[in-house]
CHARMM-style PDB file with segment names, atoms N, HN, CA, C and O in Angstrom:
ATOM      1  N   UNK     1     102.663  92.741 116.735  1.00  0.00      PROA
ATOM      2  CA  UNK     1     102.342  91.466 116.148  1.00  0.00      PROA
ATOM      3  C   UNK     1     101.884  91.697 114.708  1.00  0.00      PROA
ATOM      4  O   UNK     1     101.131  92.625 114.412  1.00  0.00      PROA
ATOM      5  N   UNK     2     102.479  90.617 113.620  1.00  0.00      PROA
ATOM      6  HN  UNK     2     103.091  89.864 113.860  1.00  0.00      PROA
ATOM      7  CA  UNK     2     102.442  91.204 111.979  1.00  0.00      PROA
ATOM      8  C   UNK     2     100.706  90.484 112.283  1.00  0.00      PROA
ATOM      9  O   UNK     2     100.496  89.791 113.279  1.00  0.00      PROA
ATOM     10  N   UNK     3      99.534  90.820 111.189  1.00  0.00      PROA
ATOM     11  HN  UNK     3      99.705  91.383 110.381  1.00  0.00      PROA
ATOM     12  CA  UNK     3      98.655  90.382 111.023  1.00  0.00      PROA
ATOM     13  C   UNK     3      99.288  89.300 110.285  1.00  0.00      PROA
ATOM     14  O   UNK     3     100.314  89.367 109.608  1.00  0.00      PROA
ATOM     15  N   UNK     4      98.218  87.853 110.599  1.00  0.00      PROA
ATOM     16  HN  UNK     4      97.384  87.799 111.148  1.00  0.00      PROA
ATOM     17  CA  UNK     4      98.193  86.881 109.902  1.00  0.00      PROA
ATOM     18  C   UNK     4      97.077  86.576 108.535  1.00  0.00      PROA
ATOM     19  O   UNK     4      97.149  85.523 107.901  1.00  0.00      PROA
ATOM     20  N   UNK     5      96.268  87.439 108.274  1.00  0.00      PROA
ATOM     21  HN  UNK     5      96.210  88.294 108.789  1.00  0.00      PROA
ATOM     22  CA  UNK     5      95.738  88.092 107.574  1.00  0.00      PROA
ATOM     23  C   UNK     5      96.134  88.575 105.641  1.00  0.00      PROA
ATOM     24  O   UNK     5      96.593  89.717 105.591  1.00  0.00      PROA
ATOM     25  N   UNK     6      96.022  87.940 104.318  1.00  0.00      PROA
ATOM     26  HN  UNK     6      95.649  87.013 104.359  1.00  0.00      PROA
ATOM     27  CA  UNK     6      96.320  88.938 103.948  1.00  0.00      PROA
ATOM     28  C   UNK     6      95.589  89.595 102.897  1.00  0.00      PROA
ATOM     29  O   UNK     6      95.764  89.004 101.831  1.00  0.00      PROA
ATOM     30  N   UNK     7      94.638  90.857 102.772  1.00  0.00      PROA
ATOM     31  HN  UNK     7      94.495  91.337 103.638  1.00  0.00      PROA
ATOM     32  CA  UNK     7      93.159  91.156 101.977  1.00  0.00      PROA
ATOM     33  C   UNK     7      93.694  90.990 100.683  1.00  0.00      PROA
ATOM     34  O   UNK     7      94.890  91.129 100.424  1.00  0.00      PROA
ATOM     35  N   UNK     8      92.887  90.716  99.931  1.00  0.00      PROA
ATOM     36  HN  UNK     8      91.916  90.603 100.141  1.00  0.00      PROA
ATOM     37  CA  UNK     8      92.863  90.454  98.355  1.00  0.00      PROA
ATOM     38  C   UNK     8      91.737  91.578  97.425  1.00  0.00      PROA
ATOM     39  O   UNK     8      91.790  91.447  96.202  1.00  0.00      PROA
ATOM     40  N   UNK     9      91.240  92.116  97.707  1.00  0.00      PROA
ATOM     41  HN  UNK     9      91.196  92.222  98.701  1.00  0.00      PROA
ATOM     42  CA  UNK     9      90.355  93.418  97.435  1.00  0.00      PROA
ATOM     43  C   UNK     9      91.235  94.325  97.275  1.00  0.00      PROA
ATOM     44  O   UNK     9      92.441  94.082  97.297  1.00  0.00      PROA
ATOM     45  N   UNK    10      90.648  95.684  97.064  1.00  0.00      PROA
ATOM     46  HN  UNK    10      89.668  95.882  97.046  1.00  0.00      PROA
ATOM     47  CA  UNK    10      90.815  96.967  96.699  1.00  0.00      PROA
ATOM     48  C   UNK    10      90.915  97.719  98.145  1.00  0.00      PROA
ATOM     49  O   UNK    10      90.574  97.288  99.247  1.00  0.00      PROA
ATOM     50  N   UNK    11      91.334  98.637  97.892  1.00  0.00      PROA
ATOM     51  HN  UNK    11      91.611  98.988  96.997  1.00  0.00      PROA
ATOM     52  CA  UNK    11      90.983  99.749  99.170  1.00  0.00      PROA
ATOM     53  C   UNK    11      89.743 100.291  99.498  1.00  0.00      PROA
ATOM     54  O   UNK    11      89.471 100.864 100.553  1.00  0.00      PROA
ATOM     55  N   UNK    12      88.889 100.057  98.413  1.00  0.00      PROA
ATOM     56  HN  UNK    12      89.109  99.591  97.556  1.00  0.00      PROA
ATOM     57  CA  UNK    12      87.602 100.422  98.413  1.00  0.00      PROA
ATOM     58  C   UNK    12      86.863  99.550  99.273  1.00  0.00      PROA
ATOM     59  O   UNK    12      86.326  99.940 100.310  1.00  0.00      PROA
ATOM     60  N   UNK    13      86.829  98.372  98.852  1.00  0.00      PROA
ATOM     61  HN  UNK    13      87.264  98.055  98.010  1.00  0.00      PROA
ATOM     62  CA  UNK    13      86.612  97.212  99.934  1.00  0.00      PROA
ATOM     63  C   UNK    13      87.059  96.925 101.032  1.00  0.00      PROA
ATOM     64  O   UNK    13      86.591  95.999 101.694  1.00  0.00      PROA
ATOM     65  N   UNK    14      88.105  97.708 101.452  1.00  0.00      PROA
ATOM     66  HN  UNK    14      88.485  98.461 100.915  1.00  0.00      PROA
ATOM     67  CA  UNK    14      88.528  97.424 102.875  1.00  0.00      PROA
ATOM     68  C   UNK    14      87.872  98.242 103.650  1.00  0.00      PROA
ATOM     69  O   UNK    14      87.259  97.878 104.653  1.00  0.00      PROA
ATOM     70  N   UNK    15      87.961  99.548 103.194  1.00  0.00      PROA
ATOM     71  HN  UNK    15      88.459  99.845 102.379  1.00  0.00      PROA
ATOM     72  CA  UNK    15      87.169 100.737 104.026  1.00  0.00      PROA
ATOM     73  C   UNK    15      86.161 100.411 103.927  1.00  0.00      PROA
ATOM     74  O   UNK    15      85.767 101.064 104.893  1.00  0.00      PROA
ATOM     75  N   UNK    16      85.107  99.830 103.513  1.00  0.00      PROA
ATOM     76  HN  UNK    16      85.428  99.300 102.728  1.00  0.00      PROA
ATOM     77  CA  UNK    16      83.882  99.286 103.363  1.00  0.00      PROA
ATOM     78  C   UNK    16      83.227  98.166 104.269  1.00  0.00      PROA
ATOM     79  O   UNK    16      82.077  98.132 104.708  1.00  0.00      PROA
ATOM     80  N   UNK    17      84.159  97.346 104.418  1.00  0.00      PROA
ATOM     81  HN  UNK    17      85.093  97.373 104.061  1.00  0.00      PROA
ATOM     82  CA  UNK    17      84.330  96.051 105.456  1.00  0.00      PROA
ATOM     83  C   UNK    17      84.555  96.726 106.919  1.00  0.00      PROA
ATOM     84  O   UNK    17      83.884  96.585 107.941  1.00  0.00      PROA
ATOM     85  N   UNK    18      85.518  97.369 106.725  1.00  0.00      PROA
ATOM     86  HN  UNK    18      86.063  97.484 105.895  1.00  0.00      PROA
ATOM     87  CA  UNK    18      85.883  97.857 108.330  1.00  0.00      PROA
ATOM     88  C   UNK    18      84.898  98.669 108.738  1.00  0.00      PROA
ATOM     89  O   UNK    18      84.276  98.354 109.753  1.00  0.00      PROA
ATOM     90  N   UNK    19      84.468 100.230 107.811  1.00  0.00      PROA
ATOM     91  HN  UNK    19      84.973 100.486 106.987  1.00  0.00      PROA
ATOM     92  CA  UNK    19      83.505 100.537 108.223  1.00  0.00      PROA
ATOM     93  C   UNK    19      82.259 100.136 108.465  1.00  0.00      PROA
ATOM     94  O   UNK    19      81.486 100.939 108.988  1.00  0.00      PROA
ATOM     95  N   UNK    20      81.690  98.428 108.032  1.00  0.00      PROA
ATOM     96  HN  UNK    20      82.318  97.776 107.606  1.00  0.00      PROA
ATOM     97  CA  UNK    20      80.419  97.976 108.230  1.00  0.00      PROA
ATOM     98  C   UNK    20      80.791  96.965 109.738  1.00  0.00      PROA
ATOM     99  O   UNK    20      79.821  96.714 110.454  1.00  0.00      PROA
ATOM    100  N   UNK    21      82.008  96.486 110.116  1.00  0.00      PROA
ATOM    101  HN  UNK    21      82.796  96.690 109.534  1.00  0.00      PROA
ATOM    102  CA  UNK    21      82.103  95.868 111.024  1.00  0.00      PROA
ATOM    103  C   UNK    21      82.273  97.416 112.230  1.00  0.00      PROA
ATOM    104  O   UNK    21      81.458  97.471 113.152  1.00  0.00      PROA
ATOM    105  N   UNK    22      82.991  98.181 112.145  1.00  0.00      PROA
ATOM    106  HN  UNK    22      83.653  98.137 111.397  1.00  0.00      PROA
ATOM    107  CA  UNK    22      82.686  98.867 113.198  1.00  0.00      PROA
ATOM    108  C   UNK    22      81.668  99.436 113.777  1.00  0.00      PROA
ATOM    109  O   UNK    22      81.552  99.785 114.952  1.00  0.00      PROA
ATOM    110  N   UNK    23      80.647  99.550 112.571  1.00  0.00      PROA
ATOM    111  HN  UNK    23      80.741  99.266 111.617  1.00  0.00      PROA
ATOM    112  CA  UNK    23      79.188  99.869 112.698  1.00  0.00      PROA
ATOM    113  C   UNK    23      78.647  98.971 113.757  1.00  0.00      PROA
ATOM    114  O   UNK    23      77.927  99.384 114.666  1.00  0.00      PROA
ATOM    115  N   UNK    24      79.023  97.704 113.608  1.00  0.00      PROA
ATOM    116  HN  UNK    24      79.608  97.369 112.869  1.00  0.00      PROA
ATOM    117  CA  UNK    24      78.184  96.846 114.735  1.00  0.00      PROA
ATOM    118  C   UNK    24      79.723  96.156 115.737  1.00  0.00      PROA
ATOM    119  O   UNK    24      79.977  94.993 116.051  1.00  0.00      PROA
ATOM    120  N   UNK    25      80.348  97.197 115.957  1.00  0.00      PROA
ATOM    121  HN  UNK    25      80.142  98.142 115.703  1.00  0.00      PROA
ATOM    122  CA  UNK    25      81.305  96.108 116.848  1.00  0.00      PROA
ATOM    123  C   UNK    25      80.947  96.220 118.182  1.00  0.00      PROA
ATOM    124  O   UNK    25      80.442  97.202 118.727  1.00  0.00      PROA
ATOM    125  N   UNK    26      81.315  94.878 118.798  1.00  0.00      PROA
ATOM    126  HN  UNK    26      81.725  94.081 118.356  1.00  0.00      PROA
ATOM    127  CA  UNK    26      81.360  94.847 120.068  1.00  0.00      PROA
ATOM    128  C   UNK    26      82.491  94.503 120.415  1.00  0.00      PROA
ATOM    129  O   UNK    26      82.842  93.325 120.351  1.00  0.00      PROA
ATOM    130  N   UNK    27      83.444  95.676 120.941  1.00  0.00      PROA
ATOM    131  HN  UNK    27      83.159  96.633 120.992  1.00  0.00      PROA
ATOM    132  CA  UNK    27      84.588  95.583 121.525  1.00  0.00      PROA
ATOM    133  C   UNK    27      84.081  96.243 122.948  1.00  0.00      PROA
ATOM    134  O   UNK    27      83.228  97.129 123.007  1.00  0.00      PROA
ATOM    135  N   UNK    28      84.664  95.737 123.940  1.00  0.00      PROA
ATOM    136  HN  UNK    28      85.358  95.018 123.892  1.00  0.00      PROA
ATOM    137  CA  UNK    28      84.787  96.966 125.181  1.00  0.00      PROA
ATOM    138  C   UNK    28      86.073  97.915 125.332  1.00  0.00      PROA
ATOM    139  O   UNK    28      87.035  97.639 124.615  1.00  0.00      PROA
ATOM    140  N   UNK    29      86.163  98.903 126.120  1.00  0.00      PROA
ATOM    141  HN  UNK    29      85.381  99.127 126.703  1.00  0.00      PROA
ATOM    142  CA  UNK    29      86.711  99.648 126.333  1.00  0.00      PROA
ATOM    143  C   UNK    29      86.855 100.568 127.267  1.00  0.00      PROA
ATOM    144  O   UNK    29      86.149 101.569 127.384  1.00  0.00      PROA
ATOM    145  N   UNK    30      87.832 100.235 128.000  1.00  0.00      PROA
ATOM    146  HN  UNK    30      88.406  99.421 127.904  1.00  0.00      PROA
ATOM    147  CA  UNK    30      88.448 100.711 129.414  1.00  0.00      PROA
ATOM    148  C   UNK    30      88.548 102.421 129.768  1.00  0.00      PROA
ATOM    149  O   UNK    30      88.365 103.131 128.780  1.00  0.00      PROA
ATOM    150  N   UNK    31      88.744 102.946 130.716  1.00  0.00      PROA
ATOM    151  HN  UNK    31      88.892 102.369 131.519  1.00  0.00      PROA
ATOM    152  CA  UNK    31      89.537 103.754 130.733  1.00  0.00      PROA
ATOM    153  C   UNK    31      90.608 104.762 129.767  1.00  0.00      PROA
ATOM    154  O   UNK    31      91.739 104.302 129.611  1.00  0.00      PROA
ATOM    155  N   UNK    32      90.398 105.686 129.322  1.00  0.00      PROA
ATOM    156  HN  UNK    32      89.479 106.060 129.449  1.00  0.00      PROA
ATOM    157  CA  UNK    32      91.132 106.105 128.296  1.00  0.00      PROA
ATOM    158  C   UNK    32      90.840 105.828 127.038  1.00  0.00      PROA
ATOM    159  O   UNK    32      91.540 106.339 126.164  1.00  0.00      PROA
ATOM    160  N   UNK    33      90.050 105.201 126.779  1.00  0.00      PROA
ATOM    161  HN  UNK    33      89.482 104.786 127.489  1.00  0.00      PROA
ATOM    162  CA  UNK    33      89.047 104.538 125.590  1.00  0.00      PROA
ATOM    163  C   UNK    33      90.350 103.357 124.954  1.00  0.00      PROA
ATOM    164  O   UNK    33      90.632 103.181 123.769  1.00  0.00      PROA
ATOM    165  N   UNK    34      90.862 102.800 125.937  1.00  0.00      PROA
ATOM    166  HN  UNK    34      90.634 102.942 126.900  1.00  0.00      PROA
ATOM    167  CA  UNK    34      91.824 101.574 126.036  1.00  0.00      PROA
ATOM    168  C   UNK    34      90.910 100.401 125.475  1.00  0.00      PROA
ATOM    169  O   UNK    34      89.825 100.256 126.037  1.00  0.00      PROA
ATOM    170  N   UNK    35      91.256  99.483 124.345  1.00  0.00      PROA
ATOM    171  HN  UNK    35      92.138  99.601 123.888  1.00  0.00      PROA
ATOM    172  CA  UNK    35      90.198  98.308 124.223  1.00  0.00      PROA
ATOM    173  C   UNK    35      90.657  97.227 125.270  1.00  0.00      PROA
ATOM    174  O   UNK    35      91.823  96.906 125.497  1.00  0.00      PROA
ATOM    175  N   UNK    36      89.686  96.797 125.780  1.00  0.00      PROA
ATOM    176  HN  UNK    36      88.738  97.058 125.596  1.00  0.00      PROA
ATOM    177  CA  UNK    36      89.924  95.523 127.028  1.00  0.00      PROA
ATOM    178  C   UNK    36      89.483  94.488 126.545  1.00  0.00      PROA
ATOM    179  O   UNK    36      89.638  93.437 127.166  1.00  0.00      PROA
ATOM    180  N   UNK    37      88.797  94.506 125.274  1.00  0.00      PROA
ATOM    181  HN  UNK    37      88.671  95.360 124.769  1.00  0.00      PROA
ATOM    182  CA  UNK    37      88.140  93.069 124.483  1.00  0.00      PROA
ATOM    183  C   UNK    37      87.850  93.618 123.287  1.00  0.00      PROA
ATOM    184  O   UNK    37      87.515  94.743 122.916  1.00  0.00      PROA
ATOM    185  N   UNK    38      88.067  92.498 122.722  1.00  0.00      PROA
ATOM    186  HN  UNK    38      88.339  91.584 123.023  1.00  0.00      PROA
ATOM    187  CA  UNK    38      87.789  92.319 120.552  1.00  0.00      PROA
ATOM    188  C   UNK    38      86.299  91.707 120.457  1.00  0.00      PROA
ATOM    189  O   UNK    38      85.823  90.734 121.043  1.00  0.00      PROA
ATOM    190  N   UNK    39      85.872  92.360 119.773  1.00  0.00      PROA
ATOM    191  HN  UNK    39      86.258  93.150 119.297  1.00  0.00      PROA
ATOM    192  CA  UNK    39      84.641  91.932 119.830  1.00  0.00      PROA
ATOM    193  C   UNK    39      85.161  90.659 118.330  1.00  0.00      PROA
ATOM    194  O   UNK    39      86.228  90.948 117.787  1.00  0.00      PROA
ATOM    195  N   UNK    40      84.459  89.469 117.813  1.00  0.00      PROA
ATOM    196  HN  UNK    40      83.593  89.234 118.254  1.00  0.00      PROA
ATOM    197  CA  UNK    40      84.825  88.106 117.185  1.00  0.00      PROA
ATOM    198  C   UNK    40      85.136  88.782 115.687  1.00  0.00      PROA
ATOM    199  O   UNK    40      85.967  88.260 114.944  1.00  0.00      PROA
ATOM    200  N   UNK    41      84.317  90.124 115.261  1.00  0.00      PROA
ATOM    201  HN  UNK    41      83.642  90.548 115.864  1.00  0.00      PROA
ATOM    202  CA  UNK    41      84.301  90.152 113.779  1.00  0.00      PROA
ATOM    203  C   UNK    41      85.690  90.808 113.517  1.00  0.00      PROA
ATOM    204  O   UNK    41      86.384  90.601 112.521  1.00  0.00      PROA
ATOM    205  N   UNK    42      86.063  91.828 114.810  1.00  0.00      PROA
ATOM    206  HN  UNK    42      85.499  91.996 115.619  1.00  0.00      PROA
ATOM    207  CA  UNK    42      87.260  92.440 114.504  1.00  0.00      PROA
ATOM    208  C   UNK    42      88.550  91.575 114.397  1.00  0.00      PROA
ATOM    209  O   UNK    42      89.506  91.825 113.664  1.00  0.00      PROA
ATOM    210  N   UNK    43      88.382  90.160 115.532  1.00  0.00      PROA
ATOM    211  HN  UNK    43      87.605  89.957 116.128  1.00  0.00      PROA
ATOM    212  CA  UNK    43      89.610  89.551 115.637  1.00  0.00      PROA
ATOM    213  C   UNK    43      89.685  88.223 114.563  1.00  0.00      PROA
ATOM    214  O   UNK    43      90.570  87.395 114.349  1.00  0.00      PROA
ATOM    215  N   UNK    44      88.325  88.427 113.996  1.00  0.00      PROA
ATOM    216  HN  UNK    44      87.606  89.100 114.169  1.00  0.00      PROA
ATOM    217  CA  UNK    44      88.445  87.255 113.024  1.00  0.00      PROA
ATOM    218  C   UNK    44      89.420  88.436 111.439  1.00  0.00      PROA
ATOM    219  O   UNK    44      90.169  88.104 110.520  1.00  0.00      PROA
ATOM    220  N   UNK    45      88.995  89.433 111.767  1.00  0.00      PROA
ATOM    221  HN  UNK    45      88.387  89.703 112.513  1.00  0.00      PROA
ATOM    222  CA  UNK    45      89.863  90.696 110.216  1.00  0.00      PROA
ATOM    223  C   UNK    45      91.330  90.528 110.213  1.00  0.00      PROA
ATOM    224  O   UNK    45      92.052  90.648 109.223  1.00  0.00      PROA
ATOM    225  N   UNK    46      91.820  90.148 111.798  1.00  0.00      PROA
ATOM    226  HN  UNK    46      91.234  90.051 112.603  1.00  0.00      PROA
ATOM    227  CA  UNK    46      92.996  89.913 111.409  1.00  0.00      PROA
ATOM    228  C   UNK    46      93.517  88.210 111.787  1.00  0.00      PROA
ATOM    229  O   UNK    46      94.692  87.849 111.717  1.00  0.00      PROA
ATOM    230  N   UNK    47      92.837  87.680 112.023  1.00  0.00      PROA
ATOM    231  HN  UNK    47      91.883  87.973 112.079  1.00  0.00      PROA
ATOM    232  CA  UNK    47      93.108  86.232 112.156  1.00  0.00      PROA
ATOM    233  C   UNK    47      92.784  85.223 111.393  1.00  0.00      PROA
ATOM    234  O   UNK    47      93.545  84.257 111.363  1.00  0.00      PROA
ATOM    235  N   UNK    48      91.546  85.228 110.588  1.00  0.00      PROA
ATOM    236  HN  UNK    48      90.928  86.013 110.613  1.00  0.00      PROA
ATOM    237  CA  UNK    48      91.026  84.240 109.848  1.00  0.00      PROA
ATOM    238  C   UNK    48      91.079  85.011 108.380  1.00  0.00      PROA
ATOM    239  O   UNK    48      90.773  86.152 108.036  1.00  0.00      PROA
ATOM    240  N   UNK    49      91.641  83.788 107.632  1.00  0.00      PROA
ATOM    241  HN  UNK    49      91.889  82.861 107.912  1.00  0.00      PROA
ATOM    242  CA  UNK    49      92.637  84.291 106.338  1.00  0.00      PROA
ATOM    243  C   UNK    49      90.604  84.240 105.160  1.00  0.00      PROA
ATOM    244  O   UNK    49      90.170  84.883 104.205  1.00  0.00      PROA
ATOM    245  N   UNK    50      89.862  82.726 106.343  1.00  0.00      PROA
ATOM    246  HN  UNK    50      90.215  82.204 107.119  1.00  0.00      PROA
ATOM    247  CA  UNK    50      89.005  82.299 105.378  1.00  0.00      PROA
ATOM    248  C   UNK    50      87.912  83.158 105.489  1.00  0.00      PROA
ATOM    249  O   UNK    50      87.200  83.437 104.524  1.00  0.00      PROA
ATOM    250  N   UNK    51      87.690  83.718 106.949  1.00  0.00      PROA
ATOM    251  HN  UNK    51      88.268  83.491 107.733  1.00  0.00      PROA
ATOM    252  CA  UNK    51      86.355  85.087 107.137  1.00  0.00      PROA
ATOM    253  C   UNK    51      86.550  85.892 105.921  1.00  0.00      PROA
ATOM    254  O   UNK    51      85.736  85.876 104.999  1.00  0.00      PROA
ATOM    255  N   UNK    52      87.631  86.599 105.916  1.00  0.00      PROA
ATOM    256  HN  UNK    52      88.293  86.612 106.665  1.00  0.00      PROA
ATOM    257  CA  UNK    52      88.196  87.647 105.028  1.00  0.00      PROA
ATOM    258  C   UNK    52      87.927  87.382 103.730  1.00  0.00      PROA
ATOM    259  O   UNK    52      87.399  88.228 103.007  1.00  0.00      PROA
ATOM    260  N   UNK    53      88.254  86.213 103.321  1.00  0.00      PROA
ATOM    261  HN  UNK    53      88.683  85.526 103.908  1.00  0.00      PROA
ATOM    262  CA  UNK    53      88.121  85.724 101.717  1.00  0.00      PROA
ATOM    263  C   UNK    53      86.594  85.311 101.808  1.00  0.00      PROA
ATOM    264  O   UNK    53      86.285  85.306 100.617  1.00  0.00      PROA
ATOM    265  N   UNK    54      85.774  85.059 102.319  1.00  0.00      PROA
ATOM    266  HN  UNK    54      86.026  85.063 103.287  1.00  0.00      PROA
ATOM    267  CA  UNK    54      84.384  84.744 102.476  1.00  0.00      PROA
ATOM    268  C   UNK    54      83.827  86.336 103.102  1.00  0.00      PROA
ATOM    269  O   UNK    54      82.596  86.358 103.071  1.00  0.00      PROA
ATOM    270  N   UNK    55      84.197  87.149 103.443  1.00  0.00      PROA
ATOM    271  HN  UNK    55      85.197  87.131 103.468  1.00  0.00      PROA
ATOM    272  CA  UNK    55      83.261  88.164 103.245  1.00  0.00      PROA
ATOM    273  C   UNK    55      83.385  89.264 101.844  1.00  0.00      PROA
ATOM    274  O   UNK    55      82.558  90.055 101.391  1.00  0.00      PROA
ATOM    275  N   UNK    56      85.072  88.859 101.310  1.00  0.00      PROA
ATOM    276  HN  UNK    56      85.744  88.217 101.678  1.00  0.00      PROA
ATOM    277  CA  UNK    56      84.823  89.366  99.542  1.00  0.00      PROA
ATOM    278  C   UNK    56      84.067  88.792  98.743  1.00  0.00      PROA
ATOM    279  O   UNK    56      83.242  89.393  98.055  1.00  0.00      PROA
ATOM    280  N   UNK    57      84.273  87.392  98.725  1.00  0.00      PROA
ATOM    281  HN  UNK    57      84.944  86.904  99.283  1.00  0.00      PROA
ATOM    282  CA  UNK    57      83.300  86.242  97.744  1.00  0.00      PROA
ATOM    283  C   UNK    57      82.034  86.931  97.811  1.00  0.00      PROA
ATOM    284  O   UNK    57      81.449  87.424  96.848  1.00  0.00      PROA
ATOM    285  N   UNK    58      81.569  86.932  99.270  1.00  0.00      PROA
ATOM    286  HN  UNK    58      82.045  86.531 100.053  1.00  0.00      PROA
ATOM    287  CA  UNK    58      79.731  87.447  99.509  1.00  0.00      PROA
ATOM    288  C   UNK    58      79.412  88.741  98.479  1.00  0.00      PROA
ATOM    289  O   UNK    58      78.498  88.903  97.671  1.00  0.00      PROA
ATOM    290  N   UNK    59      80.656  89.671  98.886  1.00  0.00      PROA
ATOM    291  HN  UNK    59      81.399  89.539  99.542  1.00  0.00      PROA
ATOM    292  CA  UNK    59      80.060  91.118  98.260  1.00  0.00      PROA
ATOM    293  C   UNK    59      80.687  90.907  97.200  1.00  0.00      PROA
ATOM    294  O   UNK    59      80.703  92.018  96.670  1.00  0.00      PROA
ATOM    295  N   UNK    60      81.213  90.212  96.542  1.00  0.00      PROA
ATOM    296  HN  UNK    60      81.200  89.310  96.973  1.00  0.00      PROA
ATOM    297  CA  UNK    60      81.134  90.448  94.713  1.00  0.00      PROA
ATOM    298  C   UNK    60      80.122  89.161  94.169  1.00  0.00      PROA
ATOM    299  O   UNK    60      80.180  89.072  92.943  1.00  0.00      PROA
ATOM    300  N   UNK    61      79.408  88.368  94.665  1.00  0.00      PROA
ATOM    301  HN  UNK    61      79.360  88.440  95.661  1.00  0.00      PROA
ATOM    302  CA  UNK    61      78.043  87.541  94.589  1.00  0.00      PROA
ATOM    303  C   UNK    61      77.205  88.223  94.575  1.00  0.00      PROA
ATOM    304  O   UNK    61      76.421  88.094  93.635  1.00  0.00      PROA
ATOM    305  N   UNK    62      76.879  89.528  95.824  1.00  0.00      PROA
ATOM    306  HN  UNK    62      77.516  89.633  96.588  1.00  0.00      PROA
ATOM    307  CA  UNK    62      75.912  90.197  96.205  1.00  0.00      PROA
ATOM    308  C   UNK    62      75.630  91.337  94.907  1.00  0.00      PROA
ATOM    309  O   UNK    62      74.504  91.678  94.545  1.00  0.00      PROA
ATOM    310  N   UNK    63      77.244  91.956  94.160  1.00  0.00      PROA
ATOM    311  HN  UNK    63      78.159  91.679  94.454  1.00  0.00      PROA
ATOM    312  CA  UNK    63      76.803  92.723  93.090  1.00  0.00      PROA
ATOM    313  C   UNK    63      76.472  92.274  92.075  1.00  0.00      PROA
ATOM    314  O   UNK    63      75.752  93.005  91.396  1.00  0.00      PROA
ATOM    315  N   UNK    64      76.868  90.755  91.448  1.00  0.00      PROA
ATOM    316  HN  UNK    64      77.453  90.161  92.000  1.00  0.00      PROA
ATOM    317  CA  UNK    64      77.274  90.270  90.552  1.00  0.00      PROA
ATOM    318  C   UNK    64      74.998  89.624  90.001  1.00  0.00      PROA
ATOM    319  O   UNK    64      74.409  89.357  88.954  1.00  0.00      PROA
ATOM    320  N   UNK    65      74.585  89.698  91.637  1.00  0.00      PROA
ATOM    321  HN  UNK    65      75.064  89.916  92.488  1.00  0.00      PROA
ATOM    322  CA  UNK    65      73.205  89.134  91.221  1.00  0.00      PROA
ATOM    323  C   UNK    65      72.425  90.142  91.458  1.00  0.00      PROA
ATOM    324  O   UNK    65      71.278  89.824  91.142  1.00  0.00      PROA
ATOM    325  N   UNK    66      72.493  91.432  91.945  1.00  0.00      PROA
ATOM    326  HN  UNK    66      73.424  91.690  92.202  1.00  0.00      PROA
ATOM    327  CA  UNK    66      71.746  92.410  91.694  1.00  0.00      PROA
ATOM    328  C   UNK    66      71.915  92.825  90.293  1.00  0.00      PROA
ATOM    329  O   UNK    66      70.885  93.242  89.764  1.00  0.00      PROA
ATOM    330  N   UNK    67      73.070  92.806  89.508  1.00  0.00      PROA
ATOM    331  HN  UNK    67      73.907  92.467  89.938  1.00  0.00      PROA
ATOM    332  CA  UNK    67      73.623  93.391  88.336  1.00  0.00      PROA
ATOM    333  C   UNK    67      72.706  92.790  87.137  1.00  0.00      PROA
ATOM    334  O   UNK    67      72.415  93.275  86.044  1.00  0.00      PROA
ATOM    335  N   UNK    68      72.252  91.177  87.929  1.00  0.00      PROA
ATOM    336  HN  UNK    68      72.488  90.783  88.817  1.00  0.00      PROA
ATOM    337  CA  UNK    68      71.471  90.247  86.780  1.00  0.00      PROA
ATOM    338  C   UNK    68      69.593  90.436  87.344  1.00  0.00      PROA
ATOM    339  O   UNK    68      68.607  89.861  86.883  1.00  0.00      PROA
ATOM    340  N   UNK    69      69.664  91.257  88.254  1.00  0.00      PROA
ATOM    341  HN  UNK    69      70.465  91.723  88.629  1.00  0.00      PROA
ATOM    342  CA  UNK    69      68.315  91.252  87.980  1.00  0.00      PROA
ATOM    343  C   UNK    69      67.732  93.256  87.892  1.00  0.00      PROA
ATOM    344  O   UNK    69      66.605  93.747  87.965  1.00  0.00      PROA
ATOM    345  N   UNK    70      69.008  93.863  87.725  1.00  0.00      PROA
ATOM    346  HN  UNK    70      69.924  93.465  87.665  1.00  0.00      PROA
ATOM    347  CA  UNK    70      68.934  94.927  87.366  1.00  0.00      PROA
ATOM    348  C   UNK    70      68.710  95.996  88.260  1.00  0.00      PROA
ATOM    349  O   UNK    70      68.349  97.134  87.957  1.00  0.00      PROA
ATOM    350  N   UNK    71      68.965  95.522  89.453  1.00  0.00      PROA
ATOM    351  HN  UNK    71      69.259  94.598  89.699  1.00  0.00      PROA
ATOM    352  CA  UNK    71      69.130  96.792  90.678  1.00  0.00      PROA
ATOM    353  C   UNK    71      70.389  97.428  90.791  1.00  0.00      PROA
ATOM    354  O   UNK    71      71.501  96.904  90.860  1.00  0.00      PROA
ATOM    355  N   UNK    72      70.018  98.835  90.804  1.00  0.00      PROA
ATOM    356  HN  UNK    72      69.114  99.261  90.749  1.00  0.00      PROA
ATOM    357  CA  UNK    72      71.994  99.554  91.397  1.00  0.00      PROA
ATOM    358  C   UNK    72      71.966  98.935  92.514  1.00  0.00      PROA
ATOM    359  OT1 UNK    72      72.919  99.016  93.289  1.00  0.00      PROA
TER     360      UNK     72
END
């Protein structure tokens, strides 16, 4: 199945996203380490066009106002 999905970021940002959602995923997993369920954040990465574009918006907001009050 093609993802319906399509990222607008960097590669930097993807590995970044995926690695912070796998940090907290809740998927299960069967036998053979088979997934038997998506946990919502993974199936929203490839289903919701607007999660995706609303979790880039957040993290270039998130640098854009540390940058103005002078935190790395």
């Amino acid at each position: 199945m093609a993802a319906d999905v399509i990222f607008h970021g960097n590669q930097k940002e993807a590995f970044e996203i995926v690695e912070a959602i796998q940090h907290n995923c809740g998927c299960d997993f069967g036998p053979g380490n088979v997934r038997t369920s998506t946990c919502a954040p993974h199936d929203a990465l490839i289903h919701d066009q607007r999660y995706v574009n609303g979790l880039l918006f957040v993290r270039t907001l998130r640098l854009q106002l540390q940058a103005e009050e002078g935190k790395p």
